[in-house]
N, C-alpha and C positions, 0 to 999 in steps of 0.2 A: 894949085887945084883945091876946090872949097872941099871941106869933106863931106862927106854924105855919112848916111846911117844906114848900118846893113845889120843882118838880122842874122848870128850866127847856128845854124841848124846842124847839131853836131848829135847823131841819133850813136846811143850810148846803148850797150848790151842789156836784154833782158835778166835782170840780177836775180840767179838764181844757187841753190847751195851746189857747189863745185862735187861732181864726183868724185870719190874717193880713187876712180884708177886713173884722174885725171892728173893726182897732185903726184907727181912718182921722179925719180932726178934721171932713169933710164930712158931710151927712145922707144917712142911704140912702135911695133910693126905696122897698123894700118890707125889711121883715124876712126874715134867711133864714130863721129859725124857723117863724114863724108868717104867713108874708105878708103882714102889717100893716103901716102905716104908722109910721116911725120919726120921733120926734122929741126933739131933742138935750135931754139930761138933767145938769145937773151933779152928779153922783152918786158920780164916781171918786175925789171927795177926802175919802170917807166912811170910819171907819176901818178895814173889813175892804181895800178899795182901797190905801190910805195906804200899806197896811204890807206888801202882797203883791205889787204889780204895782209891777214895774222901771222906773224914771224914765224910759229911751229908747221905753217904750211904753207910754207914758199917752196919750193924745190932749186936746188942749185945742179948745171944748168936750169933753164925753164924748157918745156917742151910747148909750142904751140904749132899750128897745122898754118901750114904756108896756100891753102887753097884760098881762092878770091872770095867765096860764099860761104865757108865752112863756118858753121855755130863755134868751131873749138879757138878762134883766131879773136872771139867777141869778149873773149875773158869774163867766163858765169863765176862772176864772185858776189857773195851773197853781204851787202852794205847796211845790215841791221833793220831789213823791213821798209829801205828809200825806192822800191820798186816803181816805173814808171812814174817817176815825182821830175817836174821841172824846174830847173834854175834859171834865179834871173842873174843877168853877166850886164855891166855897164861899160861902155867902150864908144867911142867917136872917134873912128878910122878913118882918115881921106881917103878913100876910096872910089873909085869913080862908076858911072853908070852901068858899064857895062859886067863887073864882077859884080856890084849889087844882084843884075838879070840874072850872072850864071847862079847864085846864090840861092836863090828864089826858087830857080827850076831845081836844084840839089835838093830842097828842103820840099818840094814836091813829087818828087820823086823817089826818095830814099824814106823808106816804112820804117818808124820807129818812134819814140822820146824826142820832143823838140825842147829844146833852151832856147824857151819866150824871155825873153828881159825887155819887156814891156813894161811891167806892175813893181810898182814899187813897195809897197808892201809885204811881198813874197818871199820867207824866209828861208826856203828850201831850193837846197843847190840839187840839181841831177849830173849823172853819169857820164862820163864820155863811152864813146863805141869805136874803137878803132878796126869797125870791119873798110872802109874803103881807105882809112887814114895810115897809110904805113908809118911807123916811129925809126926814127937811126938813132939810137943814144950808146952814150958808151957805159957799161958795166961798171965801169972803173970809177966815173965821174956821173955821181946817182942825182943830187942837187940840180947839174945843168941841166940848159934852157931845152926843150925837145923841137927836133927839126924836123917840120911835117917839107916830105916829097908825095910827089905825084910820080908812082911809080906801077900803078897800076894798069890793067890791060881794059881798055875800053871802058876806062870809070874818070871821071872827073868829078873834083872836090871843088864845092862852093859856099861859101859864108856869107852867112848874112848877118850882121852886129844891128843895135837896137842902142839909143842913147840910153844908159845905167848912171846915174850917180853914185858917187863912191860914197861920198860922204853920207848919204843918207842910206847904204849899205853898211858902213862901219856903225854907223850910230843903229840899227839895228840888231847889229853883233855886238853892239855895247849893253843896249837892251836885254838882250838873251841873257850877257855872261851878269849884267844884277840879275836879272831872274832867278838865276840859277843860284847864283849867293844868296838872295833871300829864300829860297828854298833850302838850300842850305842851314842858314838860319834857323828858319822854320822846324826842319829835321832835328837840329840838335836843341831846339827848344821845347819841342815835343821828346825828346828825349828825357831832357830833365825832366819835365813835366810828371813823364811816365814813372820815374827814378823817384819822384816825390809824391805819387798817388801809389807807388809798391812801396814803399816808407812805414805808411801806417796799417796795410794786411800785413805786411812781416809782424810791426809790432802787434797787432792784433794776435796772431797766429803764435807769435810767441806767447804771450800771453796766454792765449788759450792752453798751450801747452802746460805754461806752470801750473795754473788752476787745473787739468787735469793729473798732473803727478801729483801737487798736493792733494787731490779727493783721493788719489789712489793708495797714497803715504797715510790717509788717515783710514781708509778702508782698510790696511792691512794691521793696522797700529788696533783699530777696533777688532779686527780677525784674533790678533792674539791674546787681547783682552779675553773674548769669547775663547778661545784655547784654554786660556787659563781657567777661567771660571770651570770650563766645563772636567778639568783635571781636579778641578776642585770639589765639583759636585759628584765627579765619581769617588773620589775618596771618602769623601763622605757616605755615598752610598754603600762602599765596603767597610767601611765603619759600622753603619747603621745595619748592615746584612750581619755583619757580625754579630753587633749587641742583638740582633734579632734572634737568632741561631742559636745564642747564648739563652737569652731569656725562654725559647722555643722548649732549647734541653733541661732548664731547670722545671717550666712547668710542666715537662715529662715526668721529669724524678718527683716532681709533689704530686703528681698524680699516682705514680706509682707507690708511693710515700703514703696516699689517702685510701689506697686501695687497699695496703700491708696492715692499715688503722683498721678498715672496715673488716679486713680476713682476723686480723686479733680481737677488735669485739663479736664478732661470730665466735671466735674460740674463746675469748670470755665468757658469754651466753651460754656457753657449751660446759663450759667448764662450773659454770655457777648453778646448772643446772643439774651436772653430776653432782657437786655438791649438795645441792638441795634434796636432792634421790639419796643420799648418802644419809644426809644430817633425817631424815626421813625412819632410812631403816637403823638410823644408830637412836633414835628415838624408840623405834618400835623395839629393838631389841633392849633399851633399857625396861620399858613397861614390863616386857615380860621376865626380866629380871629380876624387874622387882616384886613383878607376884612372882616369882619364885622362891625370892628373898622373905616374901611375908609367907608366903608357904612355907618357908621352911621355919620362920621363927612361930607360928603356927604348932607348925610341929614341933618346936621347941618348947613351947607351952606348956607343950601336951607333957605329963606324967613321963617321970624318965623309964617310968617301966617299958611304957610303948614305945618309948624311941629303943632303936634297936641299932646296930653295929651298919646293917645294909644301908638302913638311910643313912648312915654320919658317911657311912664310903659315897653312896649316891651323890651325896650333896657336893662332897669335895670332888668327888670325879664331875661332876657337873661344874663346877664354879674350876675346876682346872679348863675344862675343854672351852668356857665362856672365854675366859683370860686368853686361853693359846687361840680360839677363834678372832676374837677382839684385837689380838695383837698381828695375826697374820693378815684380817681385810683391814687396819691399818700399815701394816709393810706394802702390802700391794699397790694399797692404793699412793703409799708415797714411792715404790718403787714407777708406778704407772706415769704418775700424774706430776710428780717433784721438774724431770727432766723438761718434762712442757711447760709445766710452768716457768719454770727457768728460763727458757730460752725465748718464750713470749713476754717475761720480763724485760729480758736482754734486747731483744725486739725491739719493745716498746720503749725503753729507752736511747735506743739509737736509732729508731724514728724519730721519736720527740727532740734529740738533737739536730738530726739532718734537717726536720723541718724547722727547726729554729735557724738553722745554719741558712736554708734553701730561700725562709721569709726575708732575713738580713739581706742576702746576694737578690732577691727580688727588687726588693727597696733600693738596693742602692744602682740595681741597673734600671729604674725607675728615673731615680736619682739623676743617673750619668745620662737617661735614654730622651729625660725631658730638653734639655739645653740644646740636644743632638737635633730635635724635632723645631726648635726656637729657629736654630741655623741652616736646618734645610728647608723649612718657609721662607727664612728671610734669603738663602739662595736661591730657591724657586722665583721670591718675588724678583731679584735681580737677575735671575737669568730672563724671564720673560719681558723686564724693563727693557734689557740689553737686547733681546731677540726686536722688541719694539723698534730701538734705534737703528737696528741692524737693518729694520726694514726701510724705515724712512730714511738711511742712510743710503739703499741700494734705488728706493725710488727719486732720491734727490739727484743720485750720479747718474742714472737712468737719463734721467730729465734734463740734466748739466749733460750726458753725451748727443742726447737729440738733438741739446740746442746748439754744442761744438759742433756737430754734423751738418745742423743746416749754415752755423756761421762760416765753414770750412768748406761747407757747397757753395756759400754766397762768394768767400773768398776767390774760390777755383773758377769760379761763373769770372768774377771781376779780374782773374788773373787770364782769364781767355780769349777776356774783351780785350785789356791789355797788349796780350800777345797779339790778338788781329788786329790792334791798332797799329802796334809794332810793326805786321809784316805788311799793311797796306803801307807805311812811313817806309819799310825797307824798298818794297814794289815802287811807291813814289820816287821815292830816292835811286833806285835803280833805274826807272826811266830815264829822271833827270841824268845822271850819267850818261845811258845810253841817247837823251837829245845832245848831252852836250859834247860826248866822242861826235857824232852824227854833225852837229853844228862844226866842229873842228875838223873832219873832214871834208864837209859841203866848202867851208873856206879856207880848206889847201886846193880845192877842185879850183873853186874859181880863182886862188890866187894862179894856180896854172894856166888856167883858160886866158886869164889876163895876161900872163907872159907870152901866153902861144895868139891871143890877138895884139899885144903890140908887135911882137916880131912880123906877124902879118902886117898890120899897119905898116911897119918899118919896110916890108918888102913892097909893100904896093908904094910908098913913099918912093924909093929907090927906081921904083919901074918907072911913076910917073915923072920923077927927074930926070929918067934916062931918057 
């Protein structure tokens, strides 16, 4: 019998994400579908299951709904987003006219996903559906071939197959898996890539680094320069407050020194003036002395008969009382005047020391206070040098942090680029995986499809022999 070409239409479940009270190893009491009673089915290790549904959610038994129409018996397993995609299947079964018709009318009447294998270009395998197709396989022996019956109530199954070349299906899948190795490639050469463009921000960033601890090491190395200085300009300043304090109290004491001068030439004045009042009346009292004296030698002259006994007593009683006068306002006056004058001797000479002593201690805190005055200019000049540097030192790092800041923005900008090149390379790459798991399923699907239509073939072979 020649063979013909049929076209197989094998409507595959709606691939959606598997309810969670779906996946469970107990029996339900009613179907959520269809409210029917469910009874455990070992079905899941069939090979549309096998290859689709992830090991952590298989359920040992499987539970599926044994109803003719029920959504729960379509197996909603969700194939990475291959929803309503068709595959092409390549197959030339001898076949004869009349399974081709029933075929035909199967694939017009059953709503769903068709596997066209018509196009040869077409790299995308689709789903099987086993709502009308019941599976017998054994749990035990997961690999074997699967045996489609016709065991359903008022349904018939028909295929239809489409000439497929294999060969330019393989070389298609050969195609894919370079793609994917030159993606591959790709991946791990933009890797390096990446590896060799973050190379020189690290060393950049290092760098930056050093040059900010050494500004910082010289900032603080300046800091205690300035520490010191300024320990040193205080000491000096209590130096200098001292000798000042010093020199303050001595021109007290010359003052006070000038002042004790000034109160002993007033009592000089004073004293040279009693003197003068003195030497005055010890003048006048000699004048009258001496006319006394010439009066008396007057009357000595005169005739002794006239002198008489009363004048020679007068005279001497007069020249006693003169003597005892004369000798007592001399005691007075050295009892009055000897002790002040003394002590305004005494005075003045231990003024005239102190202020010898007080000019020496001037001079030489003159002496000490000039050099003191040399070194707190020439500190002043170096503190303010140093306050200079200290400035331009903090606008230099000032200006060194702006410019690490925006190179450390430029870096962070360039390490984000980096990173979303990364995660678009990771995203690529993840696709790639998930086309090439997707490509290794699509061709365990139809390496199935091809066992389950040559067994066909084989059986339509067998019939038409018989």
């Amino acid at each position: 019998m020649a063979p013909v070409r049929m076209k197989l239409h094998i409507r595959l479940a709606a691939l959606r994400p598997i309810p969670p009270h779906w996946l469970f190893s107990g029996p339900l009491p009613h179907c959520p579908s269809c409210c029917l009673d469910i009874q455990p089915r070992s079905l899941w290790d069939a090979f549309v299951l096998d290859d689709f549904l992830p090991a952590q959610l298989v359920p040992s038994p499987s539970v599926l709904c044994l109803a003719a129409n029920c959504m729960l018996t379509c197996c909603p397993i969700s194939l990475n987003g291959f929803q309503g995609r068709e595959v092409m299947a390549d197959s030339e079964p001898a076949l004869d006219s009349d399974n081709a018709e029933a075929f035909s009318e199967l694939g017009a009447g059953v709503p769903g996903a068709l596997l066209e294998l018509d196009r040869e270009d077409t790299p995308e395998m689709l789903y099987m559906d086993p709502i009308n197709i019941p599976f017998l396989q054994d749990t035990e022996s997961t690999g074997s071939p699967v045996v489609l019956q016709e065991d359903m109530e008022d349904e018939e199954v028909y295929y239809d197959a489409e000439d497929i070349s294999i060969e330019d299906l393989g070389k298609h899948f050969q195609e894919c898996i370079e793609a994917v190795e030159e993606l591959e490639r790709e991946r791990d050469q933009l890797i390096r890539e990446l590896m060799l463009l973050r190379e020189p921000a690290l060393e950049e960033i290092r760098q930056a680094h050093g040059e900010i601890l050494e500004a910082y090491r010289l900032h603080a190395k300046v800091e205690l320069e300035r520490d010191s200085l300024r320990d040193e300009i205080r000491q000096v300043k209590q130096k200098l407050f001292r000798v000042t304090r010093e020199c303050v109290a001595c021109q007290y004491q010359l003052e006070n020194r000038r002042h004790d001068v000034a109160q002993f030439a007033v009592y000089r004045e004073e004293l040279e003036s009693r003197v003068s009042q003195l030497s005055e009346e010890l003048s006048q009292l000699r004048e009258t002395c001496e006319k006394e004296k010439e009066q008396l030698r007057e009357q000595l002259k005169a005739p002794r008969r006239r002198r008489s006994s009363c004048y020679l007593q007068a005279s001497r009683r007069l020249s006693m009382e003169f003597e005892s006068f004369v000798a007592e306002s001399r005691q007075g006056l050295e009892e009055q005047y000897e002790p002040k004058l003394m002590r305004l001797l005494e005075r003045r000479e231990a003024s005239r020391k102190a202020l010898q002593k007080t000019q020496g201690e001037i001079h030489r805190l003159k002496e000490t206070l000039r050099p003191l005055q040399g070194e707190v200019s020439k500190l002043l000049l170096q503190n303010k040098n140093l306050e200079q540097q200290i400035l331009l030192i903090k606008q230099k790092r000032d200006e060194e942090v702006l410019q690490y800041k925006d190179q450390v923005e430029e870096m962070e900008e360039r390490l984000r680029e980096l990173k979303n090149g990364v995660q678009l390379q990771q995203k690529k790459n993840q696709e790639l995986e998930e086309l090439r798991a997707s490509l290794h399923q699509e061709l365990s699907i139809y390496k199935d499809c091809l066992e389950i239509y040559g067994q066909l073939c084989k059986s339509e072979a067998k019939q038409d022999q018989d």
